[in-house]
C-alpha positions as CSV (number, residue, x, y, z in Angstrom):
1,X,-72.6,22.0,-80.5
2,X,-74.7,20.5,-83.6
3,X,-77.6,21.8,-81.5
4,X,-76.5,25.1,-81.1
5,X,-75.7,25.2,-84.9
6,X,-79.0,24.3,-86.2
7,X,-80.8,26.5,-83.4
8,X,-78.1,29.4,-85.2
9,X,-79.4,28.4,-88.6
10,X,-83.5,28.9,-87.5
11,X,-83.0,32.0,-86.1
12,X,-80.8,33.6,-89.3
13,X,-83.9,31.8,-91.7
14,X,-86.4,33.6,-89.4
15,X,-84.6,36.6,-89.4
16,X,-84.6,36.5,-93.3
17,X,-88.1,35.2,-94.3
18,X,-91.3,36.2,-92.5
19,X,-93.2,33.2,-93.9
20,X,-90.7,31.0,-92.8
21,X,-90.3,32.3,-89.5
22,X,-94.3,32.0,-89.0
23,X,-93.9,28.1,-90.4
24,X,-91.0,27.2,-88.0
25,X,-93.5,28.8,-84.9
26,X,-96.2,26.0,-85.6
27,X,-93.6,22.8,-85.5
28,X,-91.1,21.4,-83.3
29,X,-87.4,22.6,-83.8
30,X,-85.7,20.8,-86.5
31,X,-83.3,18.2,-84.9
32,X,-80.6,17.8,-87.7
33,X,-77.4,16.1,-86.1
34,X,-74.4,14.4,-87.0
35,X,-74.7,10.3,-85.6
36,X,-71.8,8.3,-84.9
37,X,-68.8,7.1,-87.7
38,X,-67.2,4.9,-89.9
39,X,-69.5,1.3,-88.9
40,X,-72.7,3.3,-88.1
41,X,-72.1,4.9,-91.6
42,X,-72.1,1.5,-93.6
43,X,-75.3,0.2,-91.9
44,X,-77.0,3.2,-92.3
45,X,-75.9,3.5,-96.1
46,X,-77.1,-0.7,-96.7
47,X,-80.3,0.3,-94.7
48,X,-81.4,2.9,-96.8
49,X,-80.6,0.8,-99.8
50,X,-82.9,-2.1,-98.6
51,X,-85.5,0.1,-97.8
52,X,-85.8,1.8,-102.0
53,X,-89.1,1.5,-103.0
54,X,-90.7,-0.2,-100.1
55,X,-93.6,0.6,-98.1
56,X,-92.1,1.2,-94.1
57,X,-93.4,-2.3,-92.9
58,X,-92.2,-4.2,-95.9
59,X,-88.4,-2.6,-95.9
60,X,-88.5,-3.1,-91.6
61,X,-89.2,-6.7,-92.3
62,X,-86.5,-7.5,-94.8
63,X,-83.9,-5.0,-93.0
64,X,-84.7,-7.2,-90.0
65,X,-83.8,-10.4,-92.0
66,X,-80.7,-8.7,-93.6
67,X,-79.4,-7.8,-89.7
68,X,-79.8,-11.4,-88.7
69,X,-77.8,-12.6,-91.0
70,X,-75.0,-10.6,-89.0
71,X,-74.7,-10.7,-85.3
72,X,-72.9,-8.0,-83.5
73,X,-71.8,-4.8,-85.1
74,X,-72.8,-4.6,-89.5
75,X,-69.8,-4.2,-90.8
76,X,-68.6,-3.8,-94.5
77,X,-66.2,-7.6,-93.6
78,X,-69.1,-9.3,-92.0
79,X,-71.5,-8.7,-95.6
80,X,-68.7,-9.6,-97.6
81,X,-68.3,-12.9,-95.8
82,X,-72.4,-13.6,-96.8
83,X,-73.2,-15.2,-100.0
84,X,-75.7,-13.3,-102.5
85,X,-78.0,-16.2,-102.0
86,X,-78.0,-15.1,-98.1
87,X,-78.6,-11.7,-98.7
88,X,-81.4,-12.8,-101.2
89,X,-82.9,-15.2,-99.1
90,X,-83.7,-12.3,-96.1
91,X,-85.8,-10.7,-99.0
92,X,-83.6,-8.4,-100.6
93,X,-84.1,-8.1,-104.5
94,X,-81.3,-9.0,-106.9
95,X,-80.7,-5.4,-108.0
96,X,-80.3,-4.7,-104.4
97,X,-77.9,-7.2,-102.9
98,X,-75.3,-6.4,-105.6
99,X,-75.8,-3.1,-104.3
100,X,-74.8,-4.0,-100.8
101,X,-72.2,-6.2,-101.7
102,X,-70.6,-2.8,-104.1
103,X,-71.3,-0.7,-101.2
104,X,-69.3,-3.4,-98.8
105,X,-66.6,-3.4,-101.3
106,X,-66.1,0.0,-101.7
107,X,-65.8,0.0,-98.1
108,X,-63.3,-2.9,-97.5
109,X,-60.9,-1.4,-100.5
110,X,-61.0,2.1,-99.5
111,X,-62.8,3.3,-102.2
112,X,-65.8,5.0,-99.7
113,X,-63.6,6.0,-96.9
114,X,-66.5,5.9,-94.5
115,X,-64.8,6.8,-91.4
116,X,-63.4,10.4,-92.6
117,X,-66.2,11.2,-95.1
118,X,-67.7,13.4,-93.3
119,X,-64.8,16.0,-93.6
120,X,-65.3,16.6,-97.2
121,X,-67.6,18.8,-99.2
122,X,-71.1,18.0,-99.8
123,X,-70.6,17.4,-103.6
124,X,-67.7,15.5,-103.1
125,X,-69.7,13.1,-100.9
126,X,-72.7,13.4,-103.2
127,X,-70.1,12.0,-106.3
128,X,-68.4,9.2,-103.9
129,X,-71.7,7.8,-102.4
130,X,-73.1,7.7,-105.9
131,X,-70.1,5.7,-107.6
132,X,-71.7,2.6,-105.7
133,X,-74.1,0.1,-107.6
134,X,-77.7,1.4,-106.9
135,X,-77.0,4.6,-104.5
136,X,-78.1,7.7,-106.3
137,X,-78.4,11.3,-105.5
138,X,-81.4,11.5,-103.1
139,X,-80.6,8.3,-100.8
140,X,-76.7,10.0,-100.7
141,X,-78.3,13.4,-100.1
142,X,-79.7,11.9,-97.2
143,X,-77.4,10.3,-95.2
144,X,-75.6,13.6,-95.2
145,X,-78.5,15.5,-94.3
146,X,-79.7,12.5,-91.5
147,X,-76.7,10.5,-90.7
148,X,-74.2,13.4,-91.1
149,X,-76.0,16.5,-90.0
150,X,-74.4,18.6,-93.0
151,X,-76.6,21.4,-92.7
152,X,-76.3,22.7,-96.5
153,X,-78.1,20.3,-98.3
154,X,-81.2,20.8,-100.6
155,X,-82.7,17.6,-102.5
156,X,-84.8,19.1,-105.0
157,X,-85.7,16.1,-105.9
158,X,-87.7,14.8,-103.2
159,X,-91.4,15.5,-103.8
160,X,-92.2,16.4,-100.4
161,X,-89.7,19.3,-100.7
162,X,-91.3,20.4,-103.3
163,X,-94.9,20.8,-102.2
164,X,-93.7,21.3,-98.7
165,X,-92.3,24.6,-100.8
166,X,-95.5,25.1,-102.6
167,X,-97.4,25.1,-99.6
168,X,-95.3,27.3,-97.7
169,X,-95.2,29.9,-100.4
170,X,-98.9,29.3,-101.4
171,X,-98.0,28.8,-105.1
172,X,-99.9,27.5,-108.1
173,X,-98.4,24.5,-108.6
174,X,-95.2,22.8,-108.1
175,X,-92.0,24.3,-108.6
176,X,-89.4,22.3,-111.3
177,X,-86.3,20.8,-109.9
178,X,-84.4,23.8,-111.8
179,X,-86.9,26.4,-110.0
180,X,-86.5,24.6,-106.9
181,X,-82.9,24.6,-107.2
182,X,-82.7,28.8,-108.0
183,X,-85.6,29.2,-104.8
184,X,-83.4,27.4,-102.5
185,X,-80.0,30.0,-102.6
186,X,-81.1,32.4,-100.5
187,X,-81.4,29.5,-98.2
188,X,-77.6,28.8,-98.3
189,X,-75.8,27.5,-95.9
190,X,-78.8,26.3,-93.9
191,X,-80.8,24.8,-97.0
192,X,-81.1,21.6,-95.1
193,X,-83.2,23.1,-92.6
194,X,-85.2,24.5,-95.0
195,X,-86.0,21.1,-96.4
196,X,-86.7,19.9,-92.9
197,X,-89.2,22.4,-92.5
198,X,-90.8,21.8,-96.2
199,X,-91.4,18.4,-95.6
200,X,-93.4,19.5,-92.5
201,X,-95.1,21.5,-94.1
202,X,-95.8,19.0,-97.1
203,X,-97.5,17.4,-94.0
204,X,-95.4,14.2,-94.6
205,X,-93.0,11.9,-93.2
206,X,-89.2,13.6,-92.4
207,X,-87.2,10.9,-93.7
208,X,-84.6,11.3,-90.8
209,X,-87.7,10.2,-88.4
210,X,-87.3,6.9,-90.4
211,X,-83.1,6.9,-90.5
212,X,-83.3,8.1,-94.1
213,X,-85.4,5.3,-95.2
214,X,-87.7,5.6,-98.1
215,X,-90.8,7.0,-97.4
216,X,-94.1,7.8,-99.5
217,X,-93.9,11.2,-101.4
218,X,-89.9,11.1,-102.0
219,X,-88.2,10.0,-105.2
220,X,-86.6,6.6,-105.2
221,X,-82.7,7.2,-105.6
């Protein structure tokens, strides 16, 4: 069904944009999907954290320390039982185990209802994600684009979006967020795929190849 709805959302682009539709002809088909619940959700959220800022090797390294320190499934219960000095030791900066540890708590308390997030709007995500300690906009606009498969999602933002758009469009130079932002509605509902196929055109990195991991060219949340 996802498949069948992001295959729907090409061919309406196409239909609407010629440049588009000659982009999407030279690149694979964008494979935007929803991945599995509640416990997948949580990793995925204190992965993308640990990776902020990091060059790929750097962030797989110290994600592969944090997910020692937890055998079996990573759930919010098992990084609350861990000390800070744990999570520090595997590598993670200060800033960014407090993060994990608010995530986990939000979690645990109910706060960040992970398991039936996915039924609300994209805002409405956007504003829950972000009430946890070092989780901004971009890092929650991905997990709904990547771990979610919400399919109406446009991170203007993200660098690579922008001069994936500039390229696509042949324009003098970068648009603003606040152009970006008015260029993307004629996009809507599918503005996701529209980002997937700017970053391939930025000739970048899609951050979903990396689980929504920071990568070179996007903002930091």
């Amino acid at each position: 069904m996802a498949i069948a709805k992001v295959r729907m959302a090409i061919d309406e682009l196409c239909a609407r944009d010629p440049v588009f539709r000659a982009h999407v002809a030279k690149h694979e088909t964008c494979d935007l999907k929803p991945r599995s619940g509640g416990r997948a959700h949580f990793e995925q959220l204190a992965r993308a954290v640990a990776f902020q800022q990091l060059a790929g090797r750097a962030a797989s390294t110290i994600w592969g320390r944090v997910r020692e320190l937890v055998p079996g499934d990573f759930t919010a219960e098992a990084v609350l039982a861990l000390t800070h000095g744990q999570l520090r030791s595997a590598g993670l900066s200060t800033a960014k185990a407090l993060s994990i540890a608010d995530l986990a708590e939000h979690v645990v308390d109910g706060r960040l209802p992970l398991d039936r997030i996915a039924r609300q709007p994209e805002e409405a995500i956007i504003e829950e994600l972000t009430r946890v300690r070092g989780i901004g906009r971009w890092t929650a606009e991905m997990f709904l684009m990547f771990q979610l498969g919400k399919l109406n999602v446009w991170p203007v933002g993200d660098l690579g979006v922008r001069a994936g758009y500039r390229a696509l469009y042949e324009l003098d130079e970068l648009p603003t967020v606040n152009e970006l932002e008015q260029l993307g509605e004629r996009f809507r509902p599918y503005r996701s795929v529209a980002a997937w196929y700017c970053w391939r055109a930025a000739d970048t990195v899609v951050p979903g190849a990396a689980k929504a991991a920071s990568r070179s060219g996007s903002k930091a949340p």
